[in-house]
C-alpha positions in Angstrom: -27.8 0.3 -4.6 -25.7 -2.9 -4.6 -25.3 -2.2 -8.5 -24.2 1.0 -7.7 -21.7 0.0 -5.6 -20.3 -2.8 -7.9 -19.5 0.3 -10.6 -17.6 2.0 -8.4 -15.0 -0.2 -8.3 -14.2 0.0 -11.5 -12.7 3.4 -11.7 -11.8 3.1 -8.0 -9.2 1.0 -7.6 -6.5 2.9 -6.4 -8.0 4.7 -3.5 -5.6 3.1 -0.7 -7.3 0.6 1.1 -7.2 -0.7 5.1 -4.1 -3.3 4.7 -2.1 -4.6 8.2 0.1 -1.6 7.6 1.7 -0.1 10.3 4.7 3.0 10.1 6.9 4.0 13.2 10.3 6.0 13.8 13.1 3.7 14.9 14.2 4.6 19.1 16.6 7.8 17.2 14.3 8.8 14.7 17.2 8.6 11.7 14.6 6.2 9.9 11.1 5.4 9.9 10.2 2.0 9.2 7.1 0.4 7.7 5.8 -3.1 7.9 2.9 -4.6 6.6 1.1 -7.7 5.5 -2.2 -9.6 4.5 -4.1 -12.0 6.9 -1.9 -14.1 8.7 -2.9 -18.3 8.7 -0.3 -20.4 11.1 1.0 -23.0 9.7 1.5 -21.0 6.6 4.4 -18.3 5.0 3.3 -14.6 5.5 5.4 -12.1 3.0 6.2 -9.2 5.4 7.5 -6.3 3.2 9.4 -3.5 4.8 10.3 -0.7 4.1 13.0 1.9 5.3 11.7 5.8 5.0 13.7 8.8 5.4 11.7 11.1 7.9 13.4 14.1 6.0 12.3 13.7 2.7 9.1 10.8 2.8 10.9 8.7 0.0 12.6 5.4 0.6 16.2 5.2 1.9 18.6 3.1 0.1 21.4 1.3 1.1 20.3 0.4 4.8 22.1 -3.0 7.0 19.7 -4.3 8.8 18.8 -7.3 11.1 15.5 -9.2 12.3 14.7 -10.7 15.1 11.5 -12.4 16.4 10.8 -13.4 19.5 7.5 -15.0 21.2 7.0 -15.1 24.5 10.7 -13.7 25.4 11.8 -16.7 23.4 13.9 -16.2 20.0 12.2 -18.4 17.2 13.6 -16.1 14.5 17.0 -14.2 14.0 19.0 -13.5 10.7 23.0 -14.4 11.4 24.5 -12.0 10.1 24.4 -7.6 9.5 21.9 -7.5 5.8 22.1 -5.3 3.6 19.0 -3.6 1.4 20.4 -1.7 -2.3 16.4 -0.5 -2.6 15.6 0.3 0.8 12.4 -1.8 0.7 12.5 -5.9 1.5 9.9 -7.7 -0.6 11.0 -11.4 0.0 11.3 -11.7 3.7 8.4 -14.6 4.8 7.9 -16.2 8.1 5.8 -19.2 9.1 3.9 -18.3 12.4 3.8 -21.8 14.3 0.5 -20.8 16.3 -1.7 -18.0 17.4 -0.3 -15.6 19.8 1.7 -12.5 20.0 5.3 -12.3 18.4 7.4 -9.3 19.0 9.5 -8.2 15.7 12.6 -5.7 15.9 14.4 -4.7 13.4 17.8 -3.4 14.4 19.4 -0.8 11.4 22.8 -0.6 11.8 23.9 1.7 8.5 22.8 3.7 5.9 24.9 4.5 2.9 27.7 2.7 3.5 28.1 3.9 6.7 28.1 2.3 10.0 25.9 4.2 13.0 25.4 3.5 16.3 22.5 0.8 16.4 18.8 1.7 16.3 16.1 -0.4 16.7 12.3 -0.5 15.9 9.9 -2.8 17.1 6.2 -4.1 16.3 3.9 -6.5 18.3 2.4 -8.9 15.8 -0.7 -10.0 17.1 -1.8 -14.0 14.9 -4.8 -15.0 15.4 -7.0 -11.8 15.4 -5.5 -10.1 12.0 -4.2 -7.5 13.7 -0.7 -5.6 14.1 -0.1 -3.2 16.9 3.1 -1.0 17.7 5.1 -1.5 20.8 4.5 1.8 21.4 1.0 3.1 19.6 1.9 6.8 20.1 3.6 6.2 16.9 0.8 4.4 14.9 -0.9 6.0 11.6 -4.1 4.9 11.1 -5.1 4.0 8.2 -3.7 2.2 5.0 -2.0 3.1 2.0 -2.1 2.6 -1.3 0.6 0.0 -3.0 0.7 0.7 -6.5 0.2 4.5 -6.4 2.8 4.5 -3.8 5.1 2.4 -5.7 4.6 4.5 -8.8 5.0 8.0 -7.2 7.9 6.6 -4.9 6.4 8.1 -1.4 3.5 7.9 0.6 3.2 11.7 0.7 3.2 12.4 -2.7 0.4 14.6 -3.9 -1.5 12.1 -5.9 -1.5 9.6 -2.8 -2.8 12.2 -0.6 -5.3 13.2 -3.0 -6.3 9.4 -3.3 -6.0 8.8 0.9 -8.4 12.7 1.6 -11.5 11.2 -1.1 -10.9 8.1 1.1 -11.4 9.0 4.5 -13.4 12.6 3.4 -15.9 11.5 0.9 -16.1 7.6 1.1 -15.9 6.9 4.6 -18.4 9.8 5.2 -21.1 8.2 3.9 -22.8 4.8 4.4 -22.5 3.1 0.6 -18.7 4.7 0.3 -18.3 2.6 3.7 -19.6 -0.7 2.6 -18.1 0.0 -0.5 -14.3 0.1 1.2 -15.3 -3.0 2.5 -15.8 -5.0 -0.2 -13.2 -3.0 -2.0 -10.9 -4.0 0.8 -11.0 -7.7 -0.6 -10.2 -7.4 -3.5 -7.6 -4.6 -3.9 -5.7 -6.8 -1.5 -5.5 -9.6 -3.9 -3.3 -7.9 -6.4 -2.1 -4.6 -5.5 1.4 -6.3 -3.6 2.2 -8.2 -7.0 1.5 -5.2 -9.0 3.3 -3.1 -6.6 6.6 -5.6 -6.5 6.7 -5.4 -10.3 6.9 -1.3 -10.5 9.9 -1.7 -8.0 11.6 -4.3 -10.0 10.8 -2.6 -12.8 11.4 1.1 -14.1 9.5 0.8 -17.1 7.0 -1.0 -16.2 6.4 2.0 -13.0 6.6 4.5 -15.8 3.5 2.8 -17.5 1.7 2.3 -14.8 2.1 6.0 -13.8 1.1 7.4 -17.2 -1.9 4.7 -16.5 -2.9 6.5 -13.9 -3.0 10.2 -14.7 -6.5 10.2 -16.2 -8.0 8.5 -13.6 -6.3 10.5 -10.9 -7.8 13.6 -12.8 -11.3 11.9 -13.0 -11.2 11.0 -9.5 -10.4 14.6 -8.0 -14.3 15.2 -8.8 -15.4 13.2 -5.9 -13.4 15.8 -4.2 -16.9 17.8 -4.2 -19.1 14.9 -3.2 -20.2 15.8 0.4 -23.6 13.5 0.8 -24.9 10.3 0.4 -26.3 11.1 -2.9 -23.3 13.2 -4.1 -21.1 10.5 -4.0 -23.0 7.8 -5.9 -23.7 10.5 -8.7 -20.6 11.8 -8.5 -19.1 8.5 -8.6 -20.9 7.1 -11.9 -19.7 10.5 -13.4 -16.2 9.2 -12.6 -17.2 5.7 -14.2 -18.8 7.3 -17.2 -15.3 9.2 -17.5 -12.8 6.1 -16.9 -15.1 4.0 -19.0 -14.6 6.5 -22.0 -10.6 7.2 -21.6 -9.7 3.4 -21.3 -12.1 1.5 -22.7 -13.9 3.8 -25.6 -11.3 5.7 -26.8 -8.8 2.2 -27.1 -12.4 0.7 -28.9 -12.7 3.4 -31.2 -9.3 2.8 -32.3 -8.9 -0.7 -32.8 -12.7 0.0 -34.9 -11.0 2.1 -37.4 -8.1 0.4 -37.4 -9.8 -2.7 -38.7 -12.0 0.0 -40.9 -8.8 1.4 -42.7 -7.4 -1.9 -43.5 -10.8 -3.4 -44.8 -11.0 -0.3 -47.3 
């Protein structure tokens, strides 16, 4: 069963995956905001992307001024001086050392969008260190759930179809059953480990977001037949059906290749 399980992450390793990941409307609703992070360890920089999402269309907004405060206990420890602004819509190099464990209040204050100033709107998260945790000030708001980085980064949206394909096998199939459970689990660990990196690089870099999208069309194919998989045993055989699959598109088919490749120019 453990062998099993081990498989499965090889042709698995999009499916989005429990990060700290949290998404709520600032007080007007113009934006919604996303934060997110890995385990937090005082004493220590934590890389806090954000992102800025227009409720209207899913996708990123661009060209949003911004501030950041954080406060602990009432107390200010953090603030940025001055009105920032964000091209990209999306704040990959923001890091802050938590001094202790405890529970720090972050709000971001968006103050334009395009160029143009608006009335001040504010969003705020409760950032609980010490028990790995976020929470919203106001959970009403909260998804559940986690998304997936490099999908997301490569389709440009959270609600594009092959995410939501990727997020219903998740929580319809996996988490359903016991092994799809404990295999999230471990998969949790290491997705984690590179996914941000990966994801960073497709936003830097349009061609590199190209590849990894054309990348992932056969296996997004392959994976939408554990869409049937309904039991314990249907997804472990289903699964290995999408291993046997992924194992033949990217590893066979490049193999064969380089053998007569190597076959032509011996001849």
């Amino acid at each position: 069963m453990k062998f099993l399980l081990v498989l499965l992450l090889i042709p698995l390793f999009m499916i989005p995956a429990f990060a700290e990941s949290q998404t709520v409307s600032t007080d007007k609703g113009t934006l919604d905001v996303k934060l997110s992070y890995e385990e937090i360890k005082t004493g220590e920089l934590t890389r806090l992307p954000i992102e800025f999402i227009n409720p209207m269309t899913q996708k990123t907004q661009v060209h949003v001024d911004y501030k950041i405060t954080i406060t602990e206990s009432e107390k200010t420890i953090f603030q940025t001086p001055n009105l920032i602004h964000t091209s990209e819509g999306v704040i990959n190099g923001f890091k802050f050392e938590f001094p202790q464990d405890g529970t720090y209040n972050m709000v971001i204050d968006v103050e334009g969008i395009l160029f143009t100033p608006i009335t001040p709107e504010i969003v705020s998260f409760d950032i609980i260190v010490g028990e790995a945790s976020a929470q919203l000030t106001n959970p009403l708001n909260e998804e559940e759930g986690g998304g997936c980085l490099i999908a997301t980064a490569a389709y440009g949206s959270e609600m594009s179809p092959q995410v939501q394909m990727l997020r219903e096998i998740r929580d319809n199939q996996l988490l359903q059953t016991e092994s799809g459970s404990a295999f999230m689990g471990a998969f949790n660990n290491v997705y984690y480990s590179f996914s941000p990196a990966i994801a960073d690089m497709e936003r830097e870099n349009p061609m590199f977001k190209e590849v990894v999208k054309l990348g992932l069309t056969p296996m997004l194919s392959s994976l939408s037949i554990m869409e049937n998989a309904n039991s314990e045993s249907e997804v472990l055989g289903l699964g290995l059906s999408v291993i046997a699959l992924n194992l033949g598109m990217y590893l066979g088919v490049p193999a064969f290749g380089i053998i007569k490749v190597i076959q032509l120019r011996k001849n």
